[in-house]
One Martini backbone bead per residue (centre of mass of N, CA, C, O) as a GRO file, in nm:
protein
  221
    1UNK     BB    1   6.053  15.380  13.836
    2UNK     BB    2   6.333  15.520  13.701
    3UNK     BB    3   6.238  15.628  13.463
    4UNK     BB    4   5.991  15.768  13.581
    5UNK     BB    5   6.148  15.975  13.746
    6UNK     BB    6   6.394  16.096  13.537
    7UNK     BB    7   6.114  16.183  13.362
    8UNK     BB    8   5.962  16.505  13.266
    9UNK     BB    9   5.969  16.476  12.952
   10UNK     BB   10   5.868  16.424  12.603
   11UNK     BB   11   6.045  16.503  12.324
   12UNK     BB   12   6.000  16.674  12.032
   13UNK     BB   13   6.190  16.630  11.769
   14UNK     BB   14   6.023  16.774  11.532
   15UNK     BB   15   6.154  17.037  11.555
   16UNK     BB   16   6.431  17.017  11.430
   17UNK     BB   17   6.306  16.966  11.131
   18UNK     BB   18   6.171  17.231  11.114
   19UNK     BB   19   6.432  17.419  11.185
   20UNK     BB   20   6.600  17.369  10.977
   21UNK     BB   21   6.391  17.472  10.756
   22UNK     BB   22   6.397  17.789  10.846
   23UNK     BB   23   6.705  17.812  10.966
   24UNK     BB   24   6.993  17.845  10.861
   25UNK     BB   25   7.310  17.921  10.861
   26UNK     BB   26   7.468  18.193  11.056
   27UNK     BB   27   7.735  18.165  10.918
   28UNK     BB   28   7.664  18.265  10.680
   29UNK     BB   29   7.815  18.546  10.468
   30UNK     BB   30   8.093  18.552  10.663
   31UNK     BB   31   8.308  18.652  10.751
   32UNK     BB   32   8.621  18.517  10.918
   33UNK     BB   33   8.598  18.792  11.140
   34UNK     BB   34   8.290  18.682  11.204
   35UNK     BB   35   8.327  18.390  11.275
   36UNK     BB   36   8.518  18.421  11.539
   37UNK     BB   37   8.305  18.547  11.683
   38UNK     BB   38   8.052  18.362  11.688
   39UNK     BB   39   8.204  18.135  11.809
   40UNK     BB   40   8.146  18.274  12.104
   41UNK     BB   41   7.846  18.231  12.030
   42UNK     BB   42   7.460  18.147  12.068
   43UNK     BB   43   7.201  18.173  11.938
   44UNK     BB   44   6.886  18.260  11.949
   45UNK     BB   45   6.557  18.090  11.905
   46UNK     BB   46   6.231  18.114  11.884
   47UNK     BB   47   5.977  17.967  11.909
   48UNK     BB   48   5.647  17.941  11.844
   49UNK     BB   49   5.530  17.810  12.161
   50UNK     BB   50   5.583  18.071  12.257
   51UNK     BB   51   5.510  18.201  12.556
   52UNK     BB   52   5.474  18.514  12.733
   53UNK     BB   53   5.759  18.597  12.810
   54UNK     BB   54   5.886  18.294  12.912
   55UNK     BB   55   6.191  18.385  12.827
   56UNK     BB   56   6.519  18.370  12.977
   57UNK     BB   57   6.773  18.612  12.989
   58UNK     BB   58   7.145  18.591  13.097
   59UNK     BB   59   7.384  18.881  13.070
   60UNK     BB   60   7.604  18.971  13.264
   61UNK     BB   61   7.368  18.970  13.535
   62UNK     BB   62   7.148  18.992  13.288
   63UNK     BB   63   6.778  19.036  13.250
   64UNK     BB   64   6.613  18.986  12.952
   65UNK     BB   65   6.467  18.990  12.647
   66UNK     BB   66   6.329  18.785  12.423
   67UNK     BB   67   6.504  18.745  12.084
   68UNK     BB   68   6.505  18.715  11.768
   69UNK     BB   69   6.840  18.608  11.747
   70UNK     BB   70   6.994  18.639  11.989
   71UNK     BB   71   7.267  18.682  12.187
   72UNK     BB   72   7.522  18.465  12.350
   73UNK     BB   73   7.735  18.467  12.572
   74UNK     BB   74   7.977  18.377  12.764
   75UNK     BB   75   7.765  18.283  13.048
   76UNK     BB   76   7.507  18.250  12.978
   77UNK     BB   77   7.176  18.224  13.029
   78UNK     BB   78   6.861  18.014  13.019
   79UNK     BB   79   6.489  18.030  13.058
   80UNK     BB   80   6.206  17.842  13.095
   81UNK     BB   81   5.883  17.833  13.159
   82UNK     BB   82   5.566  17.662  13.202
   83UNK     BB   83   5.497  17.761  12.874
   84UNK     BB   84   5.780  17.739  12.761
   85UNK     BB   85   6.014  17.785  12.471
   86UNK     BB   86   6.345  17.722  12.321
   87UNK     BB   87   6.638  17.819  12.116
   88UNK     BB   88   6.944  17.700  11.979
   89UNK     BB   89   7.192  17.822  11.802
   90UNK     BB   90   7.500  17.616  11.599
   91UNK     BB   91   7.508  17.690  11.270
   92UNK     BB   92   7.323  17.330  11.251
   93UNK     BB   93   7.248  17.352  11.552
   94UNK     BB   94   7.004  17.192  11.773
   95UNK     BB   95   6.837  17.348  12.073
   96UNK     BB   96   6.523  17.237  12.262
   97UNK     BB   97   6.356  17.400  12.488
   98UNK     BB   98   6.191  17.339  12.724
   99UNK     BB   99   5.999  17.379  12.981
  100UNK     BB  100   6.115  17.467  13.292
  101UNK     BB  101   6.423  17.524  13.187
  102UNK     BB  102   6.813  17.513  13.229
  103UNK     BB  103   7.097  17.642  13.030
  104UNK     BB  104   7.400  17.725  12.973
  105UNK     BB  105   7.735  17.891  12.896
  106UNK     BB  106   8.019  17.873  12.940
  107UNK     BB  107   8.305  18.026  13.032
  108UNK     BB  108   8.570  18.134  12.844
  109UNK     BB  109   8.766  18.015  13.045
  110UNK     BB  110   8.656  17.725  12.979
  111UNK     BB  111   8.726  17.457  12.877
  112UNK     BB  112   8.747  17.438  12.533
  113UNK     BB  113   8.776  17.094  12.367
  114UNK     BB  114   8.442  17.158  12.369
  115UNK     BB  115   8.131  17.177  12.318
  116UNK     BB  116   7.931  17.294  12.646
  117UNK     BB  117   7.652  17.227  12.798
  118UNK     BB  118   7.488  17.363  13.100
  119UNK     BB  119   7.224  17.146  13.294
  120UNK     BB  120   7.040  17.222  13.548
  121UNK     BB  121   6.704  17.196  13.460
  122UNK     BB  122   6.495  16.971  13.266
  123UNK     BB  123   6.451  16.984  12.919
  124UNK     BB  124   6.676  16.867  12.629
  125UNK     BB  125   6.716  16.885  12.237
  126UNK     BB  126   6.996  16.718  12.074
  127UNK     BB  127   7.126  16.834  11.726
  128UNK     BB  128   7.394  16.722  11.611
  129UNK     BB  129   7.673  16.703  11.420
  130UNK     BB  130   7.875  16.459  11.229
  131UNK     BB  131   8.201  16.357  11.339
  132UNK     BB  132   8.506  16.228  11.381
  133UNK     BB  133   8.496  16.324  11.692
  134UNK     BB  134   8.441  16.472  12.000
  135UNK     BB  135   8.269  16.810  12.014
  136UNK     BB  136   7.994  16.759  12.242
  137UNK     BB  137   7.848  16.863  12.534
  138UNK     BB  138   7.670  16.771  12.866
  139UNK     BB  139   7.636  16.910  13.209
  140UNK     BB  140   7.550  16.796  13.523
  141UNK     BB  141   7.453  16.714  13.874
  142UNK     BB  142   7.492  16.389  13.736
  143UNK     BB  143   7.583  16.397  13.427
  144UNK     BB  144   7.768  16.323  13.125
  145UNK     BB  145   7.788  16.428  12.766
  146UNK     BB  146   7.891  16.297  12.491
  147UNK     BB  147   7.983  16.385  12.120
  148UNK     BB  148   7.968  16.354  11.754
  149UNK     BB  149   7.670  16.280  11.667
  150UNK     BB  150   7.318  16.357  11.777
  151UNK     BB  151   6.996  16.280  11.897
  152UNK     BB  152   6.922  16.400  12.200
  153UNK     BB  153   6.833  16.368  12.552
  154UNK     BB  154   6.779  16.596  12.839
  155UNK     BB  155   6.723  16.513  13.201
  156UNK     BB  156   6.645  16.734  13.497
  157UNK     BB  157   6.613  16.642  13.873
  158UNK     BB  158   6.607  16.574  14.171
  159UNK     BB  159   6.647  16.264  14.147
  160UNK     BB  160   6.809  16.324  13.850
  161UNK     BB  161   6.941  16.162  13.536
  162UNK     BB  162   6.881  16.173  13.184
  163UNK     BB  163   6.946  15.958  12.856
  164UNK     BB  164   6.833  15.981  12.524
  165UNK     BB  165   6.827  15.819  12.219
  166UNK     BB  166   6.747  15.847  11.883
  167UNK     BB  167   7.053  15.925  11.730
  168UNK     BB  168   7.341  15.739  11.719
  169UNK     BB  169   7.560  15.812  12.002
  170UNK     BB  170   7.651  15.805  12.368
  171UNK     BB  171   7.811  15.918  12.626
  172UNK     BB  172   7.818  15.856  12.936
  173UNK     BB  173   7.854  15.946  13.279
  174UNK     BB  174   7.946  16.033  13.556
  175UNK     BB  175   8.128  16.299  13.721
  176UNK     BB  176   8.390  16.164  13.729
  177UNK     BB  177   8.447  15.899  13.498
  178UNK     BB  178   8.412  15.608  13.596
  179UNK     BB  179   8.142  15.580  13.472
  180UNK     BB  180   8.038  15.422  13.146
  181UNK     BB  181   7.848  15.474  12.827
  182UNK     BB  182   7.701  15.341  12.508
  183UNK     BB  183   7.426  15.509  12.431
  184UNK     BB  184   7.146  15.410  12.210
  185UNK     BB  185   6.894  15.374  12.078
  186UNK     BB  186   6.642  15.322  12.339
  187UNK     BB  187   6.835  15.375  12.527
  188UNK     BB  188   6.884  15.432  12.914
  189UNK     BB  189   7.039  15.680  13.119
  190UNK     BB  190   7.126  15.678  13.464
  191UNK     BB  191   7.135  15.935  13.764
  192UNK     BB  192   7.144  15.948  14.075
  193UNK     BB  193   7.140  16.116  14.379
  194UNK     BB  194   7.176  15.893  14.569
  195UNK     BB  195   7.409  15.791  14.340
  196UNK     BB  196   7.681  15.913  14.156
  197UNK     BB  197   7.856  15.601  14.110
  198UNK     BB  198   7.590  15.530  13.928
  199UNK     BB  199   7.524  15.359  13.621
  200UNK     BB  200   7.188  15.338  13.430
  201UNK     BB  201   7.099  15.080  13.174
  202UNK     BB  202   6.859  15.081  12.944
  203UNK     BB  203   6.734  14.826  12.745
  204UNK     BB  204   6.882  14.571  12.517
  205UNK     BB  205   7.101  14.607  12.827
  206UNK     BB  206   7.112  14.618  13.109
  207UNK     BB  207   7.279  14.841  13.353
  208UNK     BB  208   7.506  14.856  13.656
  209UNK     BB  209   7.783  15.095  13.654
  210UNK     BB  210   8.032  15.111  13.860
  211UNK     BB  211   8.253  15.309  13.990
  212UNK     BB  212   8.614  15.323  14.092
  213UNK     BB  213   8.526  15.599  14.251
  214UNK     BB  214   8.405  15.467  14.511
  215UNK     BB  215   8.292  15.465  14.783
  216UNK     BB  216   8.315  15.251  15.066
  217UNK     BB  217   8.175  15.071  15.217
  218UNK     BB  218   8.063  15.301  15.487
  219UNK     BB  219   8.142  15.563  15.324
  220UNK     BB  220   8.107  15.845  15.266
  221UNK     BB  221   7.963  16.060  14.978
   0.00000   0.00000   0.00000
């Protein structure tokens, strides 16, 4: 069943509710020349489940020691072990790395008309704020999303990608753009490797939605 292949692991939302309350906003106390600086960074901040120095972060083309508190600056990337979780914090927003995930930091060049990370493999769980444009996305080697404020997770396997949502609505898409839906708590989007022109949606009403830009039946993928 495409679900159970493309979901690697069950995400515990109840992280993000705890970490509210423990580490308040980063950017508070911090003069505007302070806030503009930071803003360009990413805080990371690891869990207490954090085992063994199983968290690796990559900044600048070197892995360090992962320590609470640390920044991650724009192109870093985060790795965690197969025992290991961690967080990363901007703002009031939290991301919850599973265990043997990794998921990156676009760099300073990269277009950042939202803020952006890049999930190469595992599961993450992103407690976003709401805004009323959208504002942050998450891109896979197989899926996109976008979205204005809400908590969902997103899994990467070698057979593709899934999103699903806890709270609020997620827009989901393949990676040309051609295919996409919103979907809500309940719902899960899959893009599978074998066919990235193609995205399925399970939940209150099935769907199973065909890009624009698919090539055309018998011409390579």
């Amino acid at each position: 069943h495409a679900r159970q292949r493309l979901t690697l692991a069950e995400p515990d939302v109840s992280d993000l509710q705890a970490l509210g309350k423990d580490f308040p906003d980063v950017g508070a106390g911090v003069d505007q020349h302070q806030r503009r600086e930071r803003a360009r960074f990413v805080p990371i901040l690891l869990d207490r489940g954090e085992v063994g120095g199983g968290v690796r972060p990559t900044d600048g083309g070197q892995t360090r020691a992962a320590m609470k508190g640390a920044l991650l600056s724009s192109g870093a990337t985060i790795t965690t072990g197969p025992r290991a979780r961690a967080v990363i914090i901007r703002g009031e927003e939290f991301v919850v790395i599973s265990p043997h995930s990794q998921l990156r930091v676009p760099p300073a060049e990269a277009p950042n008309k939202i803020m952006q990370l890049i999930e190469d493999f595992g599961t993450a769980v992103f407690k976003i704020n709401k805004k009323s444009t959208p504002h942050f996305g998450v891109q896979t080697p197989f899926l996109a999303a976008v979205v204005k404020g809400t908590t969902f997770s997103v899994t990467v396997g070698p057979e593709g990608s899934s999103a699903q949502v806890t709270e609020g609505a997620v827009e989901v898409s393949t990676l040309d753009g051609g295919a996409s839906d919103l979907i809500e708590p309940g719902d899960i989007a899959m893009v599978g490797a074998s066919d990235l022109y193609q995205l399925t949606v399970e939940g209150a009403e099935d769907k199973v939605i065909r890009s624009d830009e698919a090539p055309a039946a018998g011409a390579g993928r």
